[in-house]
N, C-alpha and C positions, 0 to 999 in steps of 0.2 A: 426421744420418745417420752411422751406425760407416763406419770405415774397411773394417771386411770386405763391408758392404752397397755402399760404392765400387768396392771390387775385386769383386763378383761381377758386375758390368756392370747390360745393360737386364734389364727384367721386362717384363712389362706391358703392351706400348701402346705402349713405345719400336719406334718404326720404323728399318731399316735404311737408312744415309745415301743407298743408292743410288737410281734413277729412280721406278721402281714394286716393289712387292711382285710375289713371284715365286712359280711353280706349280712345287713342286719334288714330283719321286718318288724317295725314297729308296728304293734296293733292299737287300735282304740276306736272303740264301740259309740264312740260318742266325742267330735273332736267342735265344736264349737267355741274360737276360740275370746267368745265377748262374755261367756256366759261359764262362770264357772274356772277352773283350775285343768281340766287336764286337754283343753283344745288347746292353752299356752303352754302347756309341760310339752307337749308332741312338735307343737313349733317350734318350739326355741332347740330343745334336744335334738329334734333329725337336723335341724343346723348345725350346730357345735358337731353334729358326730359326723358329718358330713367335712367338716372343717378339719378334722383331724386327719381327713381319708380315706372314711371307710363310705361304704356304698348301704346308703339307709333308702327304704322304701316302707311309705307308711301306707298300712290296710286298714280302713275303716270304714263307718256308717255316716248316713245323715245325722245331725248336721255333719256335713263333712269340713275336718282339718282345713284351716287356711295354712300353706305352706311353704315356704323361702325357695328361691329357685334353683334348680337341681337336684331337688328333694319332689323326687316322684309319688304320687296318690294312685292307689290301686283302689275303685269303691268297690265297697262291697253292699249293694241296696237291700234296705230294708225295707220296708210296708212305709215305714216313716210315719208310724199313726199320733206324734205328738207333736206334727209341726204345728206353722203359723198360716194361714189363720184359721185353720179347721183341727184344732187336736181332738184327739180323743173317737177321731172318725173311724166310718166303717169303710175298709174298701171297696168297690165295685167287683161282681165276679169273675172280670177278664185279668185283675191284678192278680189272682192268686197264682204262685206259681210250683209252690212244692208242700210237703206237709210240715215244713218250719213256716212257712206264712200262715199258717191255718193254727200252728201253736201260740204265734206270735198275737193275733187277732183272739183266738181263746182267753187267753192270758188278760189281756185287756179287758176284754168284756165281763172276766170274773174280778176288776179291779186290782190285777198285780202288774206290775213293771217285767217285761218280757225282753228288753234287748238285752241285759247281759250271758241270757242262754243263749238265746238267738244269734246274735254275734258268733256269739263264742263256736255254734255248732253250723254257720254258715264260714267262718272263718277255717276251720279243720279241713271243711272239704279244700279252699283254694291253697293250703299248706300243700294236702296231700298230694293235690294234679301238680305242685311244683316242686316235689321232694328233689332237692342237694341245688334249689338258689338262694340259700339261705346256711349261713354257718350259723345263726344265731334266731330265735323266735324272742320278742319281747312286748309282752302283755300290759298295758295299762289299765289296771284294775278291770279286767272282764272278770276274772275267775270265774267263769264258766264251764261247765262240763264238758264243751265240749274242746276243751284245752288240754284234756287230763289224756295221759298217755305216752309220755316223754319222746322223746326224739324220734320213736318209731312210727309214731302217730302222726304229729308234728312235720318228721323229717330234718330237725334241728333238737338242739338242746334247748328247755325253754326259760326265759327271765323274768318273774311279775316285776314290776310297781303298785304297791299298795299305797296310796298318798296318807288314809286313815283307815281306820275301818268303819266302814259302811253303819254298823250298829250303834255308834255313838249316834250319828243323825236318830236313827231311829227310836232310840231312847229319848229323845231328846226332843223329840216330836211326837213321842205317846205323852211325855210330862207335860208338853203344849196342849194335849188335845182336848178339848171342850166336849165331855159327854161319850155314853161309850158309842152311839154310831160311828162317831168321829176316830175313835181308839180303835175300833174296828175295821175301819178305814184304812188308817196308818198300818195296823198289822198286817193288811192283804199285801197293801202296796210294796212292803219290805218284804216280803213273803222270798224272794231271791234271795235275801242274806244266809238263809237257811243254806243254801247252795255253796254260795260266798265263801262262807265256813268249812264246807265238805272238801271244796277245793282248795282252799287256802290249806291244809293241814298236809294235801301229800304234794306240797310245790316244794321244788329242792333248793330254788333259789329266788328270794323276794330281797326285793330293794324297794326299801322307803325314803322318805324326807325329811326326820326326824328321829331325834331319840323318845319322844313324846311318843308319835306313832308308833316304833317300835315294838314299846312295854305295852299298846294298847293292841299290838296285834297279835302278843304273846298270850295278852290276858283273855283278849276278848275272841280271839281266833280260836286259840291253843296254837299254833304256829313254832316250832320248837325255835328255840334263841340264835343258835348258830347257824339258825341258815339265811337268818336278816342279817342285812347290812344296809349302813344306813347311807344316804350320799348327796349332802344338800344342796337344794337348786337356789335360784335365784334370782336376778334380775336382769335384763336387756343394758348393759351400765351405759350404751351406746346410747342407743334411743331412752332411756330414764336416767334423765342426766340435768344439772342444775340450768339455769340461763337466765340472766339475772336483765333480759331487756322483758319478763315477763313480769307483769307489775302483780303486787301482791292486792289483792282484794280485802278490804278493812271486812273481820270479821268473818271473812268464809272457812269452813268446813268441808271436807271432801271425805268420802267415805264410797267405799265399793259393796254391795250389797243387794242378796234378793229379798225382795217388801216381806215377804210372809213368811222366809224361812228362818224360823224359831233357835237352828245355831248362827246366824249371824248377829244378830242383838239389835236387832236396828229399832225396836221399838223402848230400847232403853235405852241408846242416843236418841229420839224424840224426844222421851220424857226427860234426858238433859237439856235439851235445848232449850226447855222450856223454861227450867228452873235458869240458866244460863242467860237467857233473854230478860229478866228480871232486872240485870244490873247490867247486860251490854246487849242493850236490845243493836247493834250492827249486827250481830252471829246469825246465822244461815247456813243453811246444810245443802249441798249436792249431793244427791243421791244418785251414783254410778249404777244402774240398773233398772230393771221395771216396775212402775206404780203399779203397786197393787189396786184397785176399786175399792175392794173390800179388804174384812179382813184386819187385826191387829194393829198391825201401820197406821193402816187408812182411820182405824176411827182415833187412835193416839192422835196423828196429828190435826182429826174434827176436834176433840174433846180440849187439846190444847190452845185453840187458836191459831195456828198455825202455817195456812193453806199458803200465807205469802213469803214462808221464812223455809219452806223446802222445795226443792225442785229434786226432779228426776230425768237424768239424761239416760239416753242409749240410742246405740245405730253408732256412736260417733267413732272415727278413724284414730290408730292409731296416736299420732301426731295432736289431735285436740285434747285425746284423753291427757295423754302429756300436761302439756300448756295448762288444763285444766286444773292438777296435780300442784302444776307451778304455780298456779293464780293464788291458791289456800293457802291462808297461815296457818291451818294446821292438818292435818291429813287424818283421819280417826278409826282404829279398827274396833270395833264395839262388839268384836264374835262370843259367846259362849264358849266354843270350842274353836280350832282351827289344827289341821295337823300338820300346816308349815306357815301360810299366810302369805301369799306373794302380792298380796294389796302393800301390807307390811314392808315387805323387800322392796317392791317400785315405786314408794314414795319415799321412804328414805332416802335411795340410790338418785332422787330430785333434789336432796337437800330441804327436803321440806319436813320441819318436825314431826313428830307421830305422838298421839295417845293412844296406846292399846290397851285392852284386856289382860290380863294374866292363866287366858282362856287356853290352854290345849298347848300347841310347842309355839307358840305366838313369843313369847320370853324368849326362845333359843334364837328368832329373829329378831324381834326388837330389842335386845340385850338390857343391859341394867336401866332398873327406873334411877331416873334422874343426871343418867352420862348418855346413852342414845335415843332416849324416850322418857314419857312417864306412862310409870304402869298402875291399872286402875284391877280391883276384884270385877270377873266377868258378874254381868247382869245389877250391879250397884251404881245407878241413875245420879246418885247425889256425889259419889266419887268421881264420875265419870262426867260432871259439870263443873265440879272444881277444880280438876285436872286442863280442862277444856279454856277455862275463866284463867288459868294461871298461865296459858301459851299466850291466850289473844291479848293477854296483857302486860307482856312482857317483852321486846323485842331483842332483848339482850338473851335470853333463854332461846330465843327462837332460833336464830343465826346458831350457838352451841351446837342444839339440840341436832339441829336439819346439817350440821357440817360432820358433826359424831355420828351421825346414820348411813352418810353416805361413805365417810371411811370404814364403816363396818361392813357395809353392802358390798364392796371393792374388795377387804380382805377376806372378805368368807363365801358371798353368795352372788357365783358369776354361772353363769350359763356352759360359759371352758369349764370350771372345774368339774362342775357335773357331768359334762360329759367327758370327761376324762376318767372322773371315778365311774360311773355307768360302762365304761371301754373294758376298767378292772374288771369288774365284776362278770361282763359277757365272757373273758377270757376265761377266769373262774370257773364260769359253767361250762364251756365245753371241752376244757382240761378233765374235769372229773365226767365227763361225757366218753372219755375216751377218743378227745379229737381235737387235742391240742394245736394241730394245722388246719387251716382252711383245706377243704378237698379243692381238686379241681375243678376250675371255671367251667361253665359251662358256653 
């Protein structure tokens, strides 16, 4: 057996050390898994916990979770008012169907973000018509109201996942915001965090992905300390794995990224490119996610010159993202913040070097600047071009850099471990539940 087959933990048939196999319901209010962080937490995790044994069934919304097989979806439909190609629409009046859709449409119309109630209080009902198929409820970041209630509610003992908290974004999009309509704007739209907070304070048991997030969900929540536990995830080491019949592309950059959203930093890898293209004009940026039109981005890379030195993919399948990853001499996390980074973790885990930020728990993934990566001050464009200039120009750095990442990804950040310490932690909860065995199957 290779050593990477070692480090990706059980497959299989391998069972989890604890009593019996457990009826877990993973929630998530939002599982999209090209867009964002927590459609790939819900994948990968009902895998691995399913791999140990236990019987995982994920309840969610549109977009709804793409999911590995044997890993059942129960949807729970929403109004769905921010798909594609009509967000922000109005329903027709045969869609309505209870007065959660009528909150859900309200909510909207006064410019705030309504699925994490909503969910949350459409999800309680399907707990309660199935009370005892479930030893375990496990929340991915709803904390929604209608969560609260413990086990008698529920009908299980319940688990959050908090990835960060919610109010760093939003800070961090009022410092972005151009003028007060716009601050005003951003206030409504957060206006849920207010919630976030209420419920976050009486959960008995939060698991994050970070000790970064942690202190940020102690501080920024009030969340008392001993009831986080931290349990980091990782990367696919299977499918994010090196292959050296992929040829590297002189000069490319690869970066994961929404255009306009103000904690990823993508508009300060622009303005590196830019000063970077100066002395290797080969550099060129992929941009994993959607052009913005407008917007920060968009006029950085008018104002630079630029239109033929960035591209922007999406839609693409697992497997090109890959290859894609492969093709880069360098891979680049450019976030302000991040409360774990798993762009970070599957590019490494490629062998492909990384320059990141020193942004959020980004460091606790990409480890020391200059042995698994180089690390640059988040939102610092001229560090973050010299850093960039000092990969593409070096091939001896590169090969280190991208071989040190991916033995760090291997020893720390597998998909097995987490769901193995996520197994601890359920067991935890419903020990102090008063129900340290599974009840009877149903």
């Amino acid at each position: 057996m290779t050593a990477e087959a070692v480090e990706a933990g059980p497959r299989q048939g391998v069972t989890d050390p604890g009593d019996n196999p457990l009826r877990i319901a993973l929630l998530t209010y939002k599982g999209n898994p090209f867009c964002g962080g927590q459609g790939v937490y819900v994948r990968h995790l009902s895998r691995e916990l399913a791999r140990l044994g236990h019987t995982v069934e994920v309840i969610g919304s549109q977009p709804y979770p793409t999911l590995d097989e044997g890993v059942p979806l129960t949807e729970i439909a929403s109004l769905d008012l921010y798909r594609s190609p009509d967000p922000f629409r109005t329903p027709k009046r045969d869609e309505y169907r209870d007065w959660i859709d009528a909150l859900e449409v309200a909510t909207m119309w006064t410019g705030g973000f309504p699925e994490p109630l909503t969910f949350s209080l459409r999800a309680r009902r399907v707990l309660a018509a199935r009370r005892g198929d479930f030893d375990v409820v496990h929340d991915n970041q709803t904390l929604g109201y209608g969560l609260l209630g413990g086990p008698r509610a529920l009908g299980a003992p319940l688990v959050t996942t908090i990835h960060h908290p919610i109010t760093v974004d939003r800070g961090l999009e009022l410092a972005a915001a151009d003028g007060w309509k716009r601050r005003l704007s951003v206030r409504r739209w957060y206006a849920f965090t207010t919630m976030q907070k209420r419920v976050a304070r009486r959960l008995p048991s939060v698991l994050t992905v970070s000790g970064t997030s942690r202190q940020e969900i102690v501080e920024h929540l009030g969340v008392r300390e001993d009831r986080i536990r931290v349990v980091h995830i990782g990367a696919d080491t299977d499918l994010w794995s090196p292959d050296p019949s992929v040829a590297e592309v002189p000069g490319r950059i690869v970066t994961t990224s929404s255009a306009d959203v103000p904690l990823k930093g993508l508009v300060h890898l622009i303005e590196a490119l830019a000063k970077l293209r100066t002395e290797n004009p080969d550099a060129h940026l992929v941009v994993v996610g959607k052009r913005a039109e407008d917007g920060p981005v968009a006029r950085a890379i008018e104002r630079y010159g630029l239109e033929g030195a960035v591209e922007f993919v999406k839609g693409i399948t697992d497997a090109e993202l890959v290859d894609l990853v492969r093709s880069a001499q360098v891979s680049c996390v450019p976030s302000l913040y991040e409360g774990f980074s798993l762009p970070a973790a599957e590019a490494m885990a490629t062998g492909t070097p990384l320059v990141a930020t020193t942004g959020g728990a980004i460091p606790e993934v990409a480890g020391p600047d200059g042995e698994t990566c180089l690390a640059v001050p988040p939102g610092d464009a001229g560090a973050l071009a010299a850093a960039l200039g000092r990969v593409l120009g070096d091939p001896e750095l590169r090969a280190r850099l991208g071989a040190a990442g991916r033995a760090r990804v291997l020893d720390r950040f597998t998909w097995a471990r987490a769901a193995q310490g996520t197994a601890e932690l359920y067991r935890e909860a419903i020990a102090r539940r008063g129900a340290a065995s599974p009840g009877p199957r149903r």
